[in-house]
N, C-alpha and C positions, 0 to 999 in steps of 0.2 A: 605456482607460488601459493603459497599456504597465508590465510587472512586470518588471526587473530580474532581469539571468540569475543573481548573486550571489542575488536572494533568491528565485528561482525555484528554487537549489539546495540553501537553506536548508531551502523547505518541502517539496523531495525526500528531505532526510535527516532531517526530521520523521514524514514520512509511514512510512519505514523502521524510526524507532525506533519510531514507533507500532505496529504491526506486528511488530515485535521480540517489543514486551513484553508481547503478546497470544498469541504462537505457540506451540501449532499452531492457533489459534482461528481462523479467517478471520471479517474483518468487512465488511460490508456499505460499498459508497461514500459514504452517508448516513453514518453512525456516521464513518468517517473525518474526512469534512466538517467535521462536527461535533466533534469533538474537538480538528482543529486550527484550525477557525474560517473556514473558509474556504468559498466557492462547491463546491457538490456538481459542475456542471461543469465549471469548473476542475481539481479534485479528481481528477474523472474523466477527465480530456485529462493529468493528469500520472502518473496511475495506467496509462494507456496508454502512455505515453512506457515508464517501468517498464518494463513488460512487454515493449517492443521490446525491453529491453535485458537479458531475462529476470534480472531482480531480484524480479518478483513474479509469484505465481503467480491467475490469474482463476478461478474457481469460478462458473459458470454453472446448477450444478446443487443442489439443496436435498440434504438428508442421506439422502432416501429416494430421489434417482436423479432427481427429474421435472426438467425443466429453469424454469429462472425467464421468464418473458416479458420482466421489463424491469430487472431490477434483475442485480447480479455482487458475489460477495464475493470479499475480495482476503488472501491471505498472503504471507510473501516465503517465497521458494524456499530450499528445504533448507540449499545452499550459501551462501546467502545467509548463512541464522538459524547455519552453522558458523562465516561469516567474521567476524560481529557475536560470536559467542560467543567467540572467541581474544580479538580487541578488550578485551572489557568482562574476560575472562579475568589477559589482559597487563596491563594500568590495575591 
């Protein structure tokens, strides 16, 4: 089934505000998933798109340094969480 670029951008500025309102917390792709109800695959093919587009940043590593084997936690980038911050600021 083929998803719609309009609601394929939806659930990119979902995933943003998600992310937002967690920050500096980085969350796991699962927890994302699951928040906005969506395939953890999916989730995670657009969580990479992101990242091409440096909006978010990937965390590969746990809080004590060791790296993860299979899993990546996700925040958005500094700039990002200032450019959302003016946003909700202006409103």
């Amino acid at each position: 089934m083929k998803i719609s670029e309009k609601k394929r951008e939806k659930i990119l500025e979902q995933i943003l505000a998600l992310l937002y309102s967690v920050f500096p917390k980085p969350l796991f792709t699962s927890h994302i998933a699951q928040e906005i109800a969506r395939d953890e695959e999916f989730i995670k093919k657009l969580l990479l798109e992101l990242k091409n587009k440096k909006l978010v940043i990937e965390i590969k590593k746990n809080p004590k340094g060791i790296c993860y084997l299979k899993r990546s936690r996700w925040k958005i980038s500094d700039v990002v969480y200032q450019t959302y911050k003016k946003h909700q600021d202006f409103i």
